[in-house]
N, C-alpha and C positions, 0 to 999 in steps of 0.2 A: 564755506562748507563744500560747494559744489567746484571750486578748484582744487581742496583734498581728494574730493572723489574721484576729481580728473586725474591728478596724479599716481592716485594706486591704478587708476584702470592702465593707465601708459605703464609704469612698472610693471604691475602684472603683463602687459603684453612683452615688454623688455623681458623679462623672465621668458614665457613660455618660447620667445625668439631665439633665445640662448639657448634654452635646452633641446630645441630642434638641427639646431645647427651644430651643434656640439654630438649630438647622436647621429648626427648624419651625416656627418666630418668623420668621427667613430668609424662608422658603420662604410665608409668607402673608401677608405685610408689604403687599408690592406690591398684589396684587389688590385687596383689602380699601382700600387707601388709594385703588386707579382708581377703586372702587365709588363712593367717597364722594366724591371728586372730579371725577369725570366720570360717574358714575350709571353707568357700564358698566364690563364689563371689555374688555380689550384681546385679539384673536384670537390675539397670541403668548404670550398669560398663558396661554389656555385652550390650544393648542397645546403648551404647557410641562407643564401638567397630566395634558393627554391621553399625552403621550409619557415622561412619569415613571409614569403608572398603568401606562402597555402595559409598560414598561420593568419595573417591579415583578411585571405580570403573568407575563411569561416567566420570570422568575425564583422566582417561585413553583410553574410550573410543572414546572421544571427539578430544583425541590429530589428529595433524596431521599423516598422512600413510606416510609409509615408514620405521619404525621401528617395528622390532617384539614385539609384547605386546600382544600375549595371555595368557605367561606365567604369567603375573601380572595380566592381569584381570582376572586369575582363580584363582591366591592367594590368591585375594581382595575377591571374591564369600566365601571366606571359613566361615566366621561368617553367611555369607546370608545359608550356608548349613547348620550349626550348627543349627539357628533359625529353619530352615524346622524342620529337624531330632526331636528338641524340641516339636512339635507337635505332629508328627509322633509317636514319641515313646511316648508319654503320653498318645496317642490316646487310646495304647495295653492295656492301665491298669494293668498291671504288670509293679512293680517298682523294682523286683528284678532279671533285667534278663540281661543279658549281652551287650544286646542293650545300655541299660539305662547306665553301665559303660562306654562301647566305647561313649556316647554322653556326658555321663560327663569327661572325657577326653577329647574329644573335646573340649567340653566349657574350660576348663582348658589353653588349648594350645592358643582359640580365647582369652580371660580373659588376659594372659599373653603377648602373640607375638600379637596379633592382630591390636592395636594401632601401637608399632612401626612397624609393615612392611606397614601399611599404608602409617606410616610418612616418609618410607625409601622410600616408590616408588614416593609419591608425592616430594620427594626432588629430585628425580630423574629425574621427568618431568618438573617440575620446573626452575631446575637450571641442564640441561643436561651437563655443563662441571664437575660438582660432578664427574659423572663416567670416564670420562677422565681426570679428575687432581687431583681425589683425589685417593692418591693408596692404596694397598690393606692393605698393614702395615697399615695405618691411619683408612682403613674400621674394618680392626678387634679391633681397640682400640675401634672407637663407639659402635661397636658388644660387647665386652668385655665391658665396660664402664656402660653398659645398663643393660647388664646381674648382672653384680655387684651391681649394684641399686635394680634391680628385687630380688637378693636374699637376699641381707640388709634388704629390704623392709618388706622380707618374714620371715626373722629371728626378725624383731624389733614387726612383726603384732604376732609371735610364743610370745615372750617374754614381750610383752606388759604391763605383768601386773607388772612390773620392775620398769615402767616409767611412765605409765599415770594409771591414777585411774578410778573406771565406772564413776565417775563424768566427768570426762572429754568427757567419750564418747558421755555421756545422753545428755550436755551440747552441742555439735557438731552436735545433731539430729542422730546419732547413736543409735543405740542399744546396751545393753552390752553386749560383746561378755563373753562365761562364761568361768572362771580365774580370771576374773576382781578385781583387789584391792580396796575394798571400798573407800571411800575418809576417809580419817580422818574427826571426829567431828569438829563446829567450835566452837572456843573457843571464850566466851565471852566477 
């Protein structure tokens, strides 16, 4: 009996492993491949970001006391700082000045980590035996898992023109990132 019970508990964590890393794969695919693709992200990736952290954030907020959670909901804040500092420093009108790299770094970091340490804390609150039954060996495969996606992503968004043509971009409401392989003509 008590090796059945061991074995749903390992499945059950196998499950919730999958579905974290599969939404977190999901969830930094995109950016990662603009990055490399067109050297930027796009305002509605970092808007998607920004409003998954605040989204996170309130809900952090909302949880029940008794658990420390400052350190998350300042995490969660970091896209909401980014957006300021984006004001801030465009306010200066100087685009060539050190500020403006530390914010594009920033936006970098929000672009890439931002979704999933969202997704990581809300799974967290969510499903609170995550942190007690899921161990650290299994946290660094999701960690690793993800980062591997992020940089696939980054290397496929680099190499692009390999594989998909600007027809394809144009056609997906993109823009063509430049590199782009024309489409071949169609033949009659």
């Amino acid at each position: 009996m008590a090796a059945t019970h061991e074995a749903r508990r390992t499945d059950a964590r196998s499950r919730i492993t999958g579905v974290i890393v599969v939404g977190m794969s999901v969830a930094v695919w995109w950016p990662a491949f603009t990055l490399g693709a067109w050297g930027d992200f796009f305002f509605d990736q970092m808007l998607t970001v920004w409003a998954a952290a605040t989204g996170a954030f309130i809900v952090v907020l909302i949880q029940p006391r008794g658990r420390p959670r400052v350190w998350r909901a300042l995490a969660l804040l970091i896209p909401s700082l980014w957006l300021v500092l984006q004001f801030v420093v465009s306010d200066t009108g100087n685009d060539d000045n050190f500020a403006v790299g530390l914010v594009t770094l920033l936006g970098i970091g929000v672009g890439i980590l931002g979704v999933p340490a969202a997704i990581w804390v809300l799974v967290r609150m969510i499903w609170p035996e995550f942190a007690e039954d899921i161990s650290w060996p299994r946290r660094l495969v999701v960690i690793g898992a993800v980062l591997a996606i992020a940089v696939a992503s980054f290397l496929l968004g680099v190499n692009q023109s390999k594989f998909l043509t600007c027809q394809d971009f144009t056609i997906s409401g993109n823009s063509e990132p430049s590199g782009c392989t024309p489409a071949p003509p169609d033949e009659p």
